[in-house]
Each structure stands twice: as structure tokens, then as C-alpha cells.
C-alpha positions in Angstrom: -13.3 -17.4 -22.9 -16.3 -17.4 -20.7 -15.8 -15.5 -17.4 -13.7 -17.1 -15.3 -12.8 -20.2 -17.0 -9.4 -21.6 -17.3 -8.0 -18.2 -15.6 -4.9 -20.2 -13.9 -3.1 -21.1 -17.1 -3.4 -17.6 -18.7 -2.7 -16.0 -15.3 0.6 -18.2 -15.1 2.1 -15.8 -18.0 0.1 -12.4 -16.6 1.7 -9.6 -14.4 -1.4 -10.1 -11.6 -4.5 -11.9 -11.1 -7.5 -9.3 -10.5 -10.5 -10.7 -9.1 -13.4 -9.1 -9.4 -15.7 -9.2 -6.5 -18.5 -10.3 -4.9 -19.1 -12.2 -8.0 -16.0 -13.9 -8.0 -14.7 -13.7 -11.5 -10.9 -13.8 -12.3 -9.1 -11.9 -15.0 -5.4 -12.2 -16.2 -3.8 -8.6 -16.0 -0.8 -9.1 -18.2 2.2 -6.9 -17.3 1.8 -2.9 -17.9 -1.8 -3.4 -18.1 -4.5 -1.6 -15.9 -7.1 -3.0 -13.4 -9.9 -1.5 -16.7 -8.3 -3.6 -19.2 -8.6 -6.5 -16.8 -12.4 -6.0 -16.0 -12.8 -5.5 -20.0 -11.1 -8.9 -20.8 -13.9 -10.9 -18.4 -16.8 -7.9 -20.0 -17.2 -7.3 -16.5 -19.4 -3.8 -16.6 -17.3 -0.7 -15.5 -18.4 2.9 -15.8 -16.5 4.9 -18.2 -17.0 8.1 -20.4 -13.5 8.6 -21.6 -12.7 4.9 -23.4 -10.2 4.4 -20.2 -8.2 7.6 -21.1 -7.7 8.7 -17.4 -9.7 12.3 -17.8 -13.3 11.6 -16.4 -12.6 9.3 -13.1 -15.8 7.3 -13.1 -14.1 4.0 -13.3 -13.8 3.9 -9.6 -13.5 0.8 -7.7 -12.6 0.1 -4.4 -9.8 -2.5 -3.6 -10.8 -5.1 -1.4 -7.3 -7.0 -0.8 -3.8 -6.6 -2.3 -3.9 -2.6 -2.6 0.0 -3.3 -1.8 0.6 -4.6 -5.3 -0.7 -1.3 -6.1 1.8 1.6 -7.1 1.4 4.9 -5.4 -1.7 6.8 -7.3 0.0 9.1 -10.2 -0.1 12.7 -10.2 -3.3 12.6 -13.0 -4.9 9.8 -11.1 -4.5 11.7 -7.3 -5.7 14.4 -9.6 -8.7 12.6 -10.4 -9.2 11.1 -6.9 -9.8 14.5 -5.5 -12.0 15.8 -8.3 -14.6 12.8 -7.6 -13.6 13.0 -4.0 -12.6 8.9 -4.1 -12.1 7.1 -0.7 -8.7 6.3 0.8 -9.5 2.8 -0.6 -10.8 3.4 -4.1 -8.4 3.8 -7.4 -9.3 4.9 -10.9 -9.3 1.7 -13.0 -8.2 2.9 -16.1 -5.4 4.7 -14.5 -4.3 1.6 -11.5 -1.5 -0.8 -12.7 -1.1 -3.7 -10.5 2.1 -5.5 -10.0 0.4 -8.7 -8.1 -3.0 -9.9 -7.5 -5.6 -7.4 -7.0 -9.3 -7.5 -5.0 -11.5 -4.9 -6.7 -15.7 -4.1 -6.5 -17.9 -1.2 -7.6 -21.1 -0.7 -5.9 -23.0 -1.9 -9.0 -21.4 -5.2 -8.8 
């Protein structure tokens, strides 16, 4: 599916909507899944050296709106947030499960 096509019948039966911005494309995030498996589904370029295992951090993005559908960071992912010194604002991707709709950007976006 091309990126951001037909995203409000598959996000009907997701856990969240993320939107991925400033480029405005909108990826189902289907329950238990991370804010990285979201970008993957849309191919939306995020940094990673790990495969989205939660060890190397540099899938950072910052949340733009809805960080409240955003558990607490885990103790591995505050881990991580202090290693790469991470803004109050910015979450590991691989590691970030959203329970509603998520706003998310990278500088490289």
C-alpha cells in the first residue's frame, strides 16, 4: 500500500494511528506494536543499528502531539534516553508503544 493511502479502514482495526510528520503520512499501529514498526509499514526512513532491538537508541523521534497515549519510558528505554542524552520530548521508536494516536518527526524528515 502506497504511503498513506486508504490508512482509515486499516487504522479502524489498529491500536493507534501514528502520523509521521511534516510529511504527513499515516501508519496503522496495530495493538502491542511500536512507534518503529509503524514507520517500517509506511518505509518511512528511521535510523537504526540494532534491527529495532532496543540496545543502540538511534531511532529517536520526537513526539509532536499525543505523547499522552504514550506509556511511561521503560527502565531499558530511560536507560537508553540518558545514554544518547534524548530530550524531555523524544522516545526511542523501537522501544515506544502507543495506546492512541501518536505525532512523531526526526530531524531528517
Amino acid at each position: 500500500m502506497p504511503c498513506g493511502d486508504d490508512t482509515a479502514a486499516t487504522t479502524a482495526a489498529a491500536g493507534a494511528r501514528l502520523t509521521l510528520a511534516p510529511k504527513g503520512t499515516v501508519a496503522a499501529v496495530q495493538r502491542g506494536e511500536t512507534l518503529l514498526d509503524g514507520c517500517n509499514r509506511v518505509h518511512a526512513p528511521l535510523a537504526q543499528s540494532c534491527s529495532g532491538h532496543g540496545v543502540c537508541g538511534c531511532c529517536r523521534v520526537r513526539v509532536v502531539a499525543g505523547g499522552e497515549s504514550l506509556p511511561p519510558p521503560s527502565e531499558r528505554e530511560q536507560l537508553l534516553r540518558e545514554r544518547r542524552d534524548y530530550g524531555r520530548d523524544e522516545r526511542v521508536a523501537c522501544l515506544a508503544v502507543p495506546a492512541g494516536d501518536v505525532v512523531i518527526t526526526t530531524t531528517y524528515w
